[in-house]
C-alpha positions as CSV (number, residue, x, y, z in Angstrom):
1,X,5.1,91.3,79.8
2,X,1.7,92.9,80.5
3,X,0.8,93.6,77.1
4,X,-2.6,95.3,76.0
5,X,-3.4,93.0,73.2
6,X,-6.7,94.7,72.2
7,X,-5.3,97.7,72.6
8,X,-1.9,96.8,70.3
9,X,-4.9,95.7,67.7
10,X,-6.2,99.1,67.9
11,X,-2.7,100.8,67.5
12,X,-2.3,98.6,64.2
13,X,-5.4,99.3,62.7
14,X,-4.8,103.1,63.0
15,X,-1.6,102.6,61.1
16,X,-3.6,101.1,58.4
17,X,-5.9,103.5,58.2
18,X,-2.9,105.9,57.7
19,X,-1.1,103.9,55.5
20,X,-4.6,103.4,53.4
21,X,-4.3,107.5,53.1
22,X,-0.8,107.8,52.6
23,X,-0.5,105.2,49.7
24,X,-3.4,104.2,48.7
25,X,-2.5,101.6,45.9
26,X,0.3,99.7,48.1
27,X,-2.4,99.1,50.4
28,X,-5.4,98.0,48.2
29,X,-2.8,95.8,46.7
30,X,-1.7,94.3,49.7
31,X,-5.6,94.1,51.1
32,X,-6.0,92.3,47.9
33,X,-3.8,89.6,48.3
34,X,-4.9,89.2,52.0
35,X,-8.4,88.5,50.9
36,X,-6.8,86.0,48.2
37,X,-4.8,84.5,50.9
38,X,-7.8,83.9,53.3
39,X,-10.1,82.5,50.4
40,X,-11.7,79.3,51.7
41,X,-10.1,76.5,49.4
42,X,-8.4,73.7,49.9
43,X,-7.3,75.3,53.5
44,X,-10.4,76.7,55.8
45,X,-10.1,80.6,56.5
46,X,-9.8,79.7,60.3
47,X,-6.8,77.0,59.2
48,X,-4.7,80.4,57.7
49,X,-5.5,82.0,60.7
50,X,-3.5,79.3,63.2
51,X,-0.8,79.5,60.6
52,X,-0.6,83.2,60.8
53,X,-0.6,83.9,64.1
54,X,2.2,80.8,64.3
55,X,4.2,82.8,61.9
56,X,3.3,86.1,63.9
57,X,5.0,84.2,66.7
58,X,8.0,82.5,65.1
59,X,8.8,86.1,63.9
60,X,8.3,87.6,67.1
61,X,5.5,90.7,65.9
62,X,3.8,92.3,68.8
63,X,1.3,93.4,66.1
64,X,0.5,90.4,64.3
65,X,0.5,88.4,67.2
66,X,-2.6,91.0,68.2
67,X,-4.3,90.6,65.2
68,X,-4.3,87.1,64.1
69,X,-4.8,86.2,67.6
70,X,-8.4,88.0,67.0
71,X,-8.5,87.2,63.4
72,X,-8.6,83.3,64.9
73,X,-10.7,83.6,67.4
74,X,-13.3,85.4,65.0
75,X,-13.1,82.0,62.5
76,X,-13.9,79.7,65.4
77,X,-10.6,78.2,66.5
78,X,-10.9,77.3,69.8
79,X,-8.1,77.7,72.6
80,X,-6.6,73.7,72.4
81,X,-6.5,74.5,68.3
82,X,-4.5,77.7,69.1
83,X,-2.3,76.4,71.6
84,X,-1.5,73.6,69.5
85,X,-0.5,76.0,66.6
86,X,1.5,78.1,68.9
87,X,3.8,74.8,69.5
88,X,4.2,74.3,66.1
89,X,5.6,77.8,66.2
90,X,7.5,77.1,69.2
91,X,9.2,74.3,67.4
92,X,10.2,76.2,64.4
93,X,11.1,79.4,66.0
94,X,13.2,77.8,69.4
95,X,12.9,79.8,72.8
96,X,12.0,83.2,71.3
97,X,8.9,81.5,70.1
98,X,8.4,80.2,73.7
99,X,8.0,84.1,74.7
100,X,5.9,85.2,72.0
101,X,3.9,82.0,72.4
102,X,3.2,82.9,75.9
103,X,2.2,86.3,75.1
104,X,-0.1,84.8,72.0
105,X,-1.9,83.0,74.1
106,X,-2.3,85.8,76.5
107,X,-3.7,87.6,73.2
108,X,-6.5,85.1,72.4
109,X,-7.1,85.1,75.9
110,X,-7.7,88.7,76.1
111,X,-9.9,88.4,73.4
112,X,-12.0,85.9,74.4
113,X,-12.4,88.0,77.4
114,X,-13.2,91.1,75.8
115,X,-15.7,89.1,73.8
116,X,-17.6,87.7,77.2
C-alpha cells in the first residue's frame, strides 16, 4: 500500500485546477462553502481538519485522505491529535477504516517528512 501521498495531493489539485476551467461557477461555489466550512467559530479550523480527514477515512478517498492529511498538519495538529481522530474514524467506519487509517497516518507522516 506504498502510496505517494504528496504526490496523490498534487494529482488532486490539478483536477481542480481543471475543474476551476471547466465550470467555473460549480467550483467557486463549492470553494465558497469550503471557506465557510473552515471559518474559525465555535470549532477551530484545525478541529474541521481532524474531522475531515476522519471522514476522508471512514469513506475510504485516496484523495482526501491526501489532502486533509496536509490540510491538518498545516493548522497545527500534532500526530497523537491525528491518530486519535483516525480512531474515531476507525470506529465509525469498521475494518475498511482500519486500512485507510493506516494509510492516513502514513499521509501525515509523509508530510511531516516532506516538511523537515
Amino acid at each position: 500500500m506504498g502510496k505517494n501521498f504528496p504526490e496523490i495531493t498534487r494529482e488532486v489539485m490539478d483536477g481542480i485546477e481543471l475543474l476551476q476551467e471547466a465550470v467555473p461557477g460549480v467550483m467557486a461555489a463549492f470553494g465558497a462553502l469550503g471557506e465557510a466550512a473552515s471559518e474559525d467559530r465555535a470549532l477551530s479550523p484545525k478541529t474541521k481538519e481532524l474531522i475531515s480527514l476522519a471522514i476522508a477515512v471512514a469513506v475510504r478517498c485516496d484523495g482526501c485522505v491526501a489532502y486533509h492529511a496536509k490540510s491538518v498538519l498545516e493548522c497545527g495538529a500534532t500526530r497523537d491529535e491525528v491518530a486519535e481522530a483516525i480512531g474515531v474514524a476507525i470506529h465509525m467506519g469498521g475494518g475498511p477504516s482500519v486500512v485507510y487509517g493506516g494509510a492516513a497516518l502514513k499521509a501525515f507522516d509523509a508530510f511531516v517528512k516532506a516538511q523537515a
